[in-house]
C-alpha positions as CSV (number, residue, x, y, z in Angstrom):
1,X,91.4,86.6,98.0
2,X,91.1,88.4,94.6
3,X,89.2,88.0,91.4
4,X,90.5,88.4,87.7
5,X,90.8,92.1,87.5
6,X,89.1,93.6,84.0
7,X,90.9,96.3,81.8
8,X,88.2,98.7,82.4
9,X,89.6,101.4,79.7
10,X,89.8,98.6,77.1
11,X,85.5,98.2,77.0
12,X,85.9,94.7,77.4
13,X,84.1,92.7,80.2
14,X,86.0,90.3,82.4
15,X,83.4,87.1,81.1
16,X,82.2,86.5,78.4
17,X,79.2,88.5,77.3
18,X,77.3,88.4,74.6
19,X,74.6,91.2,72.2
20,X,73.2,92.0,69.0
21,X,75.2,93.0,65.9
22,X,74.4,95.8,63.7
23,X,73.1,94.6,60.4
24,X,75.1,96.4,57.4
25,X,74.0,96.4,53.7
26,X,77.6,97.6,52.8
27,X,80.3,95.8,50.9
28,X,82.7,93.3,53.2
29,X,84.9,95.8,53.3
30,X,82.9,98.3,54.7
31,X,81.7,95.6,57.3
32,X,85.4,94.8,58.0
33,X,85.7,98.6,58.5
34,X,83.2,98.7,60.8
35,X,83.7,95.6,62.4
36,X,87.6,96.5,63.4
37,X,86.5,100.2,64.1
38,X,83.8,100.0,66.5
39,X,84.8,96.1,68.6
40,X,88.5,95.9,68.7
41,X,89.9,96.4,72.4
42,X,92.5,99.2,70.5
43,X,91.5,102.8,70.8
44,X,90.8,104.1,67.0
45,X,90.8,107.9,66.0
46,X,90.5,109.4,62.5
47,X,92.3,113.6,62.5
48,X,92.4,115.9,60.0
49,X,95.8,117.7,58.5
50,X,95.2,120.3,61.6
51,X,95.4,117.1,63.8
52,X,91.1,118.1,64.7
53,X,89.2,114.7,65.6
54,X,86.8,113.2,62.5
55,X,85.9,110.4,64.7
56,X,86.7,108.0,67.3
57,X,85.4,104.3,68.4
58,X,84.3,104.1,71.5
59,X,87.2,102.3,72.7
60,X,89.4,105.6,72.2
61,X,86.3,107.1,73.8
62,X,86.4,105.0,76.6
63,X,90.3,106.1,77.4
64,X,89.5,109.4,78.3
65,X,86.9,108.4,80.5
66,X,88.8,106.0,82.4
67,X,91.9,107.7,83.1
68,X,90.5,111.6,82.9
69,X,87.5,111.0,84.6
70,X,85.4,112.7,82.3
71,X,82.2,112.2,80.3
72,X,81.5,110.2,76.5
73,X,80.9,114.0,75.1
74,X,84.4,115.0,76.5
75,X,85.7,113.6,73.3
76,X,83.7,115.6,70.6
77,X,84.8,115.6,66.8
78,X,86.6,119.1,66.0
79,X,88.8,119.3,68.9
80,X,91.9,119.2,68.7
81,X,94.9,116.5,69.6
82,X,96.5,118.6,71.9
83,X,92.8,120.0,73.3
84,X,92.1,116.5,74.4
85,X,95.5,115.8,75.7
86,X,96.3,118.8,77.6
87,X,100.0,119.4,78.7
88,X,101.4,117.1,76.3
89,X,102.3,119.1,73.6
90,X,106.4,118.1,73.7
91,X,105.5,114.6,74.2
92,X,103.2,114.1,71.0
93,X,104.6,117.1,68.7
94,X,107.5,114.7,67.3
95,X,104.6,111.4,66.7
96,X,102.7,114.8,64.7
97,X,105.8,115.7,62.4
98,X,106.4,112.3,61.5
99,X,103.1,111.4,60.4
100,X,101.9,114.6,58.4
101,X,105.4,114.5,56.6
102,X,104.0,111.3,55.4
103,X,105.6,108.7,57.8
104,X,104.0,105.8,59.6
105,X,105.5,105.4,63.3
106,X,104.9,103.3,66.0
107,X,106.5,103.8,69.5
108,X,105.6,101.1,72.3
109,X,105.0,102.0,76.1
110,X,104.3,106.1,75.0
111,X,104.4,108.3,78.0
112,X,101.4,111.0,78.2
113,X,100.8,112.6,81.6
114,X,97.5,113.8,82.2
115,X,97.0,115.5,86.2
116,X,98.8,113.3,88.5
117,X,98.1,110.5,86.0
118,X,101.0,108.6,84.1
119,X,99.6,106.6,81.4
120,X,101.7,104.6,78.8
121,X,100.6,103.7,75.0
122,X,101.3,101.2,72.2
123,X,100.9,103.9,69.7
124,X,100.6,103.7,65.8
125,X,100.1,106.9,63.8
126,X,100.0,106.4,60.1
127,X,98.9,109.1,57.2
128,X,95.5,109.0,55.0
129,X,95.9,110.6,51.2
130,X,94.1,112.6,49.2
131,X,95.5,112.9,45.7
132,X,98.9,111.8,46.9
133,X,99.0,114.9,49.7
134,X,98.2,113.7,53.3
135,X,95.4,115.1,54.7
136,X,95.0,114.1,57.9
137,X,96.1,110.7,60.0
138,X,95.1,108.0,61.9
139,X,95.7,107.2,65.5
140,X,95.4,103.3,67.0
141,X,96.5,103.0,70.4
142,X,96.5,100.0,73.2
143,X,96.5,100.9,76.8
144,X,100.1,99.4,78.0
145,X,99.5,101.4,81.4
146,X,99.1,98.2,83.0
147,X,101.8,96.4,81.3
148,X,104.9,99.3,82.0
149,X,103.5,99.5,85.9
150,X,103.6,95.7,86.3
151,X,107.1,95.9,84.7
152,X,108.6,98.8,86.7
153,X,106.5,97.2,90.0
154,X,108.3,93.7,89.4
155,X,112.1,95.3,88.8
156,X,111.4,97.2,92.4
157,X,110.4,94.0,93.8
158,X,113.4,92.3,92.4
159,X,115.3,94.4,93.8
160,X,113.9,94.5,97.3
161,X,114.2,91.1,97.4
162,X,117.4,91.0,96.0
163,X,118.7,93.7,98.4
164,X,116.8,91.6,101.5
165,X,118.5,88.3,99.9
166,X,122.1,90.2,100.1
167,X,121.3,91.3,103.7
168,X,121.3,87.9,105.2
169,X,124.7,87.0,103.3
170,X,126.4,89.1,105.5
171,X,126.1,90.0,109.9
172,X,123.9,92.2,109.1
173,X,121.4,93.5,112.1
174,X,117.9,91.8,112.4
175,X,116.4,95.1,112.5
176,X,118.2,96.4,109.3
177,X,116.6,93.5,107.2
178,X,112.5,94.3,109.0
179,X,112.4,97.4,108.3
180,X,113.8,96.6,104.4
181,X,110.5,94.2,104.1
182,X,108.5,96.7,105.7
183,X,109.2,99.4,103.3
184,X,109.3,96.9,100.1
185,X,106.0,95.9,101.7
186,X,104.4,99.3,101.7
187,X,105.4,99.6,97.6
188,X,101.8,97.0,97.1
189,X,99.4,99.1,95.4
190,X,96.8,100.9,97.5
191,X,99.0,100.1,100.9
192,X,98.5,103.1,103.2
193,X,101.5,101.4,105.6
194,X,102.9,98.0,107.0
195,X,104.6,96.8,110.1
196,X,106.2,93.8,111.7
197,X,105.8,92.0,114.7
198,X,108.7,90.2,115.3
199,X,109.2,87.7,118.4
200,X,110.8,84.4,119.1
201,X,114.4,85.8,118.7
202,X,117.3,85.1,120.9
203,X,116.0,88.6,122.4
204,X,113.4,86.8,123.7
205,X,110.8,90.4,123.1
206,X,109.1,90.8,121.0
207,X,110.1,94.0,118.6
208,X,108.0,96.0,116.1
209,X,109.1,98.0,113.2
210,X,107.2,100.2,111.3
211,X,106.9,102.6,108.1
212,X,108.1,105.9,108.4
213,X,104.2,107.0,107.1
214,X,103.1,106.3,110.7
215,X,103.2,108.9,113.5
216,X,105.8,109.2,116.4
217,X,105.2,106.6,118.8
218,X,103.4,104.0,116.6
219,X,106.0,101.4,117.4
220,X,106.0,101.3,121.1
221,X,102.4,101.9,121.5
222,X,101.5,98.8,119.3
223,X,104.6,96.8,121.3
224,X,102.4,97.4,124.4
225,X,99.0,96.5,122.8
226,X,100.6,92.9,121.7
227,X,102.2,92.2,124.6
228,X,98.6,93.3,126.6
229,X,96.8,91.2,123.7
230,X,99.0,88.4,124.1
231,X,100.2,87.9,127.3
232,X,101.5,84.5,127.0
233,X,103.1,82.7,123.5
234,X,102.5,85.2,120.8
235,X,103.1,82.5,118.3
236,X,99.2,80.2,119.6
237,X,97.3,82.4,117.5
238,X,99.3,83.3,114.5
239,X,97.2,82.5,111.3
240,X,98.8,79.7,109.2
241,X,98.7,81.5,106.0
242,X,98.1,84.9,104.5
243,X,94.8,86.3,105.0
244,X,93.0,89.5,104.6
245,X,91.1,91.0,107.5
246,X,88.0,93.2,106.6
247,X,87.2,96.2,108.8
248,X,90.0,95.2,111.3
249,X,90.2,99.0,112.4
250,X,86.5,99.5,112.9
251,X,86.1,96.6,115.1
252,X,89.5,97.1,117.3
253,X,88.4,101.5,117.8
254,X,85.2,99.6,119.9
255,X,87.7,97.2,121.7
256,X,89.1,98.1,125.3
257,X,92.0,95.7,124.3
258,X,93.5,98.7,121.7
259,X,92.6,101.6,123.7
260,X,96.7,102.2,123.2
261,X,96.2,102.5,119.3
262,X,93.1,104.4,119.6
263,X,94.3,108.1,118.6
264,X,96.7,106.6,116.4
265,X,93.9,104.9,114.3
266,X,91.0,107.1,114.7
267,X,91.7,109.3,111.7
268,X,93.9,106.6,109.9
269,X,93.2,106.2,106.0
270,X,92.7,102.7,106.2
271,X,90.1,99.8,107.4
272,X,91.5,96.5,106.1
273,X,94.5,94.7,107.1
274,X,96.3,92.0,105.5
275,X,98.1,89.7,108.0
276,X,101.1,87.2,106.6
277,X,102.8,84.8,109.2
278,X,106.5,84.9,109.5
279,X,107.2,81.0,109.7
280,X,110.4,79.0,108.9
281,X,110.8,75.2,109.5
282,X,107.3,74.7,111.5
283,X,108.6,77.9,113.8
284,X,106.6,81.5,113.7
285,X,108.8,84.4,113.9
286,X,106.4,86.9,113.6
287,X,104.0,88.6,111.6
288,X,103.8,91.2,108.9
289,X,100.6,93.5,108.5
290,X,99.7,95.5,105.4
291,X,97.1,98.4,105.6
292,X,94.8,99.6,103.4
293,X,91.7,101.1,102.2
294,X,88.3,99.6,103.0
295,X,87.5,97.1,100.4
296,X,90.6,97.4,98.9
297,X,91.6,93.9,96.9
298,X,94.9,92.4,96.3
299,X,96.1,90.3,93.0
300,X,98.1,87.2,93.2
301,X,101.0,88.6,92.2
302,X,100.7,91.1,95.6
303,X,100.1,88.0,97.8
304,X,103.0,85.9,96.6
305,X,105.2,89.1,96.8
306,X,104.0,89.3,100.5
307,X,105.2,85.8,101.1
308,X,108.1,85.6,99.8
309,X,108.7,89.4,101.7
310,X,107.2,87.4,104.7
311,X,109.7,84.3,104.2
312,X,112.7,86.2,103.7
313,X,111.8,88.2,107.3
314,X,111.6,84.5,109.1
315,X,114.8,83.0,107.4
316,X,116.8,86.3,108.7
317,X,115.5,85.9,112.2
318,X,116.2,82.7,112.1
319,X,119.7,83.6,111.1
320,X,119.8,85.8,114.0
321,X,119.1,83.1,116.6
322,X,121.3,81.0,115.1
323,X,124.2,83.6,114.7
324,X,123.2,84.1,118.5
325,X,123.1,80.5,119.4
326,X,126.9,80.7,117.6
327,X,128.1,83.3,119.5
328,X,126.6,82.5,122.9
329,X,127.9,78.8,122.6
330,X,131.6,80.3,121.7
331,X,131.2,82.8,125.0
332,X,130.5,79.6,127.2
333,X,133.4,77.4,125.9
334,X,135.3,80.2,126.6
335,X,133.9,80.9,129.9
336,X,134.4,77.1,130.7
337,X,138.4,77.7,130.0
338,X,138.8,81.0,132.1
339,X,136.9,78.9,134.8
340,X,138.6,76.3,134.9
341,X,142.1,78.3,134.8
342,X,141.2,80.5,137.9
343,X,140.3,77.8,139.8
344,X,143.3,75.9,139.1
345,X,146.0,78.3,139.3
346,X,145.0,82.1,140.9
347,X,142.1,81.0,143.4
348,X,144.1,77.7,144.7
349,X,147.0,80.8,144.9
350,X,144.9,82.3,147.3
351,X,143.8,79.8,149.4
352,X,147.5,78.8,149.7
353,X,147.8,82.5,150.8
354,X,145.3,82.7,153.3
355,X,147.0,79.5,154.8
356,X,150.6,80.8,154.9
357,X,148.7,83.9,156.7
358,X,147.2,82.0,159.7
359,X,150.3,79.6,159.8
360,X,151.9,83.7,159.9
361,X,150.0,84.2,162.8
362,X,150.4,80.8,164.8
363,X,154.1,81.7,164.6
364,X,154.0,85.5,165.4
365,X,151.7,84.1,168.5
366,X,154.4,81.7,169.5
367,X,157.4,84.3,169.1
368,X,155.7,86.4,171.8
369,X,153.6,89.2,169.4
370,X,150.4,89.6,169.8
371,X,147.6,91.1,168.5
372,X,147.5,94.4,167.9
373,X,151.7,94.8,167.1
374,X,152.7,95.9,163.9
375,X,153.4,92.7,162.7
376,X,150.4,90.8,164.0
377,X,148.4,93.7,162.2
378,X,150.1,93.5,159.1
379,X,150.0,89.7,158.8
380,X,145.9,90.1,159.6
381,X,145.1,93.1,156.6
382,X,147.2,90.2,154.3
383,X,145.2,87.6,155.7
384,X,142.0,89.8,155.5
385,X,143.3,90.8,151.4
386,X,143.8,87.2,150.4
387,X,140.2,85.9,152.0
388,X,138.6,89.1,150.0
389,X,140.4,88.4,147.0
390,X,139.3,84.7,147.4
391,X,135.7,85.4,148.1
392,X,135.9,87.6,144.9
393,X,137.7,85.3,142.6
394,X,134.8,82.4,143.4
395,X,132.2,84.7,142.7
396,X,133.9,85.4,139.2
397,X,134.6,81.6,138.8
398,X,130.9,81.7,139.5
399,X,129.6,84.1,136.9
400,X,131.9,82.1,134.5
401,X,130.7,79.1,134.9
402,X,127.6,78.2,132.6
403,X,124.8,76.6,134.5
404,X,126.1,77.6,137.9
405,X,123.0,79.9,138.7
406,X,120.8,77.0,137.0
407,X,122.7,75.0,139.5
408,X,122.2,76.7,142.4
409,X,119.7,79.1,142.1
410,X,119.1,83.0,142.6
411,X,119.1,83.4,146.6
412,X,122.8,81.2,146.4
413,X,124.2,83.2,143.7
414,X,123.3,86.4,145.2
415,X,124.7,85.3,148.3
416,X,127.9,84.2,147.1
417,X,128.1,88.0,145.2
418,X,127.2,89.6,148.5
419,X,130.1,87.6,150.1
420,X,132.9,89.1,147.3
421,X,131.6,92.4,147.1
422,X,130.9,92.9,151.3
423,X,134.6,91.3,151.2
424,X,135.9,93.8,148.6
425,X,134.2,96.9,149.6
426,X,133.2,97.0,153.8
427,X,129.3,96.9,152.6
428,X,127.4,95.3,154.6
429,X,124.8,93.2,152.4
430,X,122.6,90.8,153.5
431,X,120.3,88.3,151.2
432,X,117.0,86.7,152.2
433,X,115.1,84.4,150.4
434,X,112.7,81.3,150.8
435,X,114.7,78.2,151.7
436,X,112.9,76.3,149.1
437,X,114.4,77.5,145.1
438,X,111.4,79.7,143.7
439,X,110.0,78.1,140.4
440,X,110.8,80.3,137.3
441,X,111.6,80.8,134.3
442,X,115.6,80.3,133.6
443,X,115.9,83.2,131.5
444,X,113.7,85.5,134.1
445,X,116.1,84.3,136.6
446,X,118.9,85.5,134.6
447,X,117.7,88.7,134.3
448,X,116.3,89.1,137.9
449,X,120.2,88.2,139.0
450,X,121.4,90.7,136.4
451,X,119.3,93.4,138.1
452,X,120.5,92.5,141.1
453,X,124.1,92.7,140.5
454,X,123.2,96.2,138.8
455,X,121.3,97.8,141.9
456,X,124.6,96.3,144.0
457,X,126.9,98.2,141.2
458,X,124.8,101.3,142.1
459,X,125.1,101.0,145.7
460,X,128.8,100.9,145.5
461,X,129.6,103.1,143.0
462,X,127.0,105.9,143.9
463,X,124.8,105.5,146.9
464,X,127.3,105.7,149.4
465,X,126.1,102.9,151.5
466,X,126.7,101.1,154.6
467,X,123.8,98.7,154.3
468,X,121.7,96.9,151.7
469,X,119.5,94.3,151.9
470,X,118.6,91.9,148.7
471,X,115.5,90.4,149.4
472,X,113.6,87.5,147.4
473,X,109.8,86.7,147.7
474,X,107.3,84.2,146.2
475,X,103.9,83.8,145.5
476,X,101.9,81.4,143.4
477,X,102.0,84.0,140.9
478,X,105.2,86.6,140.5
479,X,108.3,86.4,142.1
480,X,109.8,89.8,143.8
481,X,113.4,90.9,144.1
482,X,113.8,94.3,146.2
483,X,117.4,95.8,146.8
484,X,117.3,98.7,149.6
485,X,120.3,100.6,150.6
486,X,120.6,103.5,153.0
487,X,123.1,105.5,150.5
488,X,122.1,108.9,149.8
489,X,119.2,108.6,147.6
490,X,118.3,110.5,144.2
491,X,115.6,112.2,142.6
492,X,113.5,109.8,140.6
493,X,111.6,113.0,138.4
494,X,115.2,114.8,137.4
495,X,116.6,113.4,134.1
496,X,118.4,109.9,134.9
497,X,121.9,110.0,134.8
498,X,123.6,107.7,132.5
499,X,125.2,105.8,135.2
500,X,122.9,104.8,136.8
501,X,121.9,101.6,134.9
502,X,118.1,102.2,135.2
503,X,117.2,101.6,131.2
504,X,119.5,98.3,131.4
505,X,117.3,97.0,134.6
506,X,114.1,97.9,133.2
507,X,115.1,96.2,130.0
508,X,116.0,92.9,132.3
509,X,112.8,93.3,133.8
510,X,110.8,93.7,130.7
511,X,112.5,90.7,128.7
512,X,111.7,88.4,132.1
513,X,107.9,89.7,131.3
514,X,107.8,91.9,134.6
515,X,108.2,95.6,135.6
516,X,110.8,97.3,137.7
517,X,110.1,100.1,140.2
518,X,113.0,102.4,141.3
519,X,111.7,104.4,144.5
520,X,113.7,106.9,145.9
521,X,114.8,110.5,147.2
522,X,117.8,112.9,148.4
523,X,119.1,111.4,151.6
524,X,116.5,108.5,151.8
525,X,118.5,105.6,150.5
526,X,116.9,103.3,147.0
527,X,114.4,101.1,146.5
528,X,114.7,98.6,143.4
529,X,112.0,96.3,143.0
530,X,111.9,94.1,140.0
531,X,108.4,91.5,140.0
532,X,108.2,88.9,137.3
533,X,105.8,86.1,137.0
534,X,106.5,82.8,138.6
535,X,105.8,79.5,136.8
536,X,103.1,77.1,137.6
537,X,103.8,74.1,139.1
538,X,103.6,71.1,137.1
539,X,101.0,69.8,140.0
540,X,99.2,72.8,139.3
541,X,98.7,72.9,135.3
């Protein structure tokens, strides 16, 4: 991905190169002299006592041009130190003292500031004589610019990794540890931003977290492009390996697949992304993108931080699943033992209630009361309680019991709920649905129940309604729940009120891959309708 990069202010090519040498008739000394002045990769600068240049190689030369961005003449003999070096006058005055009080010093990694440039020097300054009085000094410096940078860059990348390392130690939130390798990811050099696509988590979404560089709405707005991009398993076309993509933005602006990012991009300062899969075990978590500038190239060092960034985001989503796994398999045992105690001691109570009621009633009928006396109408509302409270307590048996709505499906689950709550509360609810179980997804069946239940919740809580209908239909390629009630109805455009549940079933509907519609008005009852996608038949693949 990247070639050997040269150290341009040095003079020295990145290959081998070869030209003439200058032909000298002077002593070996004088040819050393010349030799070391004019072809070492050091920068070389004879001063006066008043600290004016004598001369310079053109290595020293070649500093100036590099990091000041101005011409060869720039550095003219007669100028002074601090003329050259603008700005940098309490930085150099104490390597100046030294040396014209007749010291030699040397100071590694020298900080001079020219503009917005930081540079950093191997500096030797050393006195010249004349007649045991120094007269002037010479300066012999070697860029360490890149050396400090590469140091400094490598203890923040120690760090972030170390800080990302500590993260999955401890519970702490997926979303804490992405958005820690997106910012360590935006420290590579030349990186106008970075993001991650994260999916394949016991979410089951697929979530994106980017740099705060980015405008409002960046993250939802590339969210929707994936999920319009890749409708199906994110994970099918995930690269294998890092791997830089030239002109990325140019090409997707002319795409009708990215119209979503389109204002977000159109002014952006970069063209080229580089893409590194989130992959753990053989499984793909996810994906973390790197912007930046057309052209721009990457060292080695950059790519193997990006994977090990890259490899630190799919071990901690990872973690999560399993953490999640953990947890959910905890909930169930638990669920299992609740279950199995309310069915074996309070709902057998109330069936042995509902029993003693009617053998209640048998004898009231015997002793000459009938129907309609106090006592034949108290022993009926018991009678009535107990059934309610049974009807209830096997739909929470139900809901506690893990694989009971694998078992026996969405139209039977929701008609055992309609049973408890029509029992509890006087609604009325009636359930329709194909006689043959729809084929889909487990999880979207989860969440189409969970909707359900929700819309019910509403009904009872705030519609004030007498009536509500839960009905199911299928086609070969979605599957439709719609809940209608006859309560009083809201208005859809005023802010939604927190009760109301409406993110939660829109979130249920999302994860399942669907959409939900709430229709409704003042005095004109609801309308929930929450349409997923229905899974092929295995005839049919």
């Amino acid at each position: 991905m990247s070639a050997p990069r040269p150290v341009a202010s040095t003079d020295l090519p990145a290959t081998a190169r070869t030209e003439p040498a200058r032909h000298t008739a002077g002593s070996m000394d004088d040819q050393l002299v010349d030799i070391f002045f004019d072809r070492v990769p050091m920068g070389v600068a004879v001063f006066d006592r008043d600290a004016r240049l004598v001369r310079c190689n053109r290595t020293w030369a070649g500093f100036f041009v590099h990091y000041m961005g101005v011409t060869a003449d720039y550095v003219t003999p007669g100028r002074t130190l601090h003329e050259l070096i603008p700005d940098n006058e309490e930085a150099i005055a104490p390597l100046l003292a030294a040396v014209l009080a007749g010291q030699t010093i040397r100071q590694a990694a020298h900080r001079l500031s020219t503009g917005t440039v930081a540079t950093y020097w191997d500096v030797v300054f050393s006195p010249t004589f004349a007649d045991g009085v120094v007269n002037g000094f010479v300066d012999i410096v070697t860029d360490a610019t890149d050396r400090v940078l590469a140091y400094d860059r490598l203890e923040q990348r120690v760090r972030a990794l170390t800080g990302i390392t500590a993260g999955l130690t401890v519970d702490q939130p997926l979303e804490v540890t992405l958005r820690q390798v997106v910012a360590a990811a935006d420290t590579v050099p030349g990186a106008a931003g970075a993001s991650i696509i994260s999916w394949g988590t016991a979410t089951g979404r697929v979530d994106v977290y980017a740099d705060e560089s980015f405008p409002a709405g960046y993250e939802a707005a590339l969210r929707q492009t994936w999920a319009d991009v890749h409708p199906g398993d994110a994970a099918a076309d995930t690269l294998p390996t890092i791997a830089m993509m030239r002109g990325f933005r140019t090409n997707a602006l002319s795409q009708q697949r990215f119209t979503c990012m389109r204002s977000l991009w159109v002014d952006a300062g970069w063209d080229d992304v580089v893409v590194v899969p989130l992959s753990a075990q053989g499984r793909s978590f996810g994906e973390l993108h790197v912007y930046l500038p057309a052209g721009t190239e990457i060292s080695g060092d950059d790519e193997a931080f990006l994977t090990a960034l890259a490899d630190q985001a799919a071990v901690a989503a990872q973690n999560a699943d399993l953490f999640g796994a953990a947890q959910q398999n905890a909930t169930l045992l638990e669920r299992q033992r609740l279950a199995r105690e309310l069915h074996d001691s309070v709902s057998q109570a109330l069936f042995s209630m509902t029993l003693h009621a009617r053998t209640a009633q048998r004898h009231l009928a015997a002793a000459g009361i009938h129907a309609g006396e106090p006592a034949s109408v108290e022993v009926d509302r018991i009678r009535a309680l107990t059934q309610g409270a049974l009807a209830e307590m096997r739909a929470l048996i139900f809901e506690l019991r893990p694989g009971a709505l694998a078992e026996e499906g969405l139209v039977a689950a929701l008609r055992k709920q309609a049973t408890a709550i029509g029992a509890r509360t006087g609604l009325t609810i009636t359930v329709h649905g194909p006689a043959e179980r729809p084929v889909i997804d487990p999880a979207a069946e989860e969440h189409l129940y969970r909707v359900a239940l929700e819309a019910l919740n509403n009904a009872v809580k705030h519609a004030q309604a007498t009536e509500v209908t839960i009905e199911i239909t299928s086609t070969a390629a979605d599957l439709m729940l719609t809940v209608t009630d006859d309560g009083v109805g809201f208005d859809t455009t005023a802010p939604v009120p927190g009760h109301l549940g409406q993110h939660t079933m829109r979130e249920r509907a999302h994860a399942a891959g669907g959409t939900l519609q709430v229709v409704s008005s003042p005095g004109r009852g609801t309308v929930v309708r929450a349409v997923v996608p229905a899974l092929r038949h295995p005839a049919e693949s």
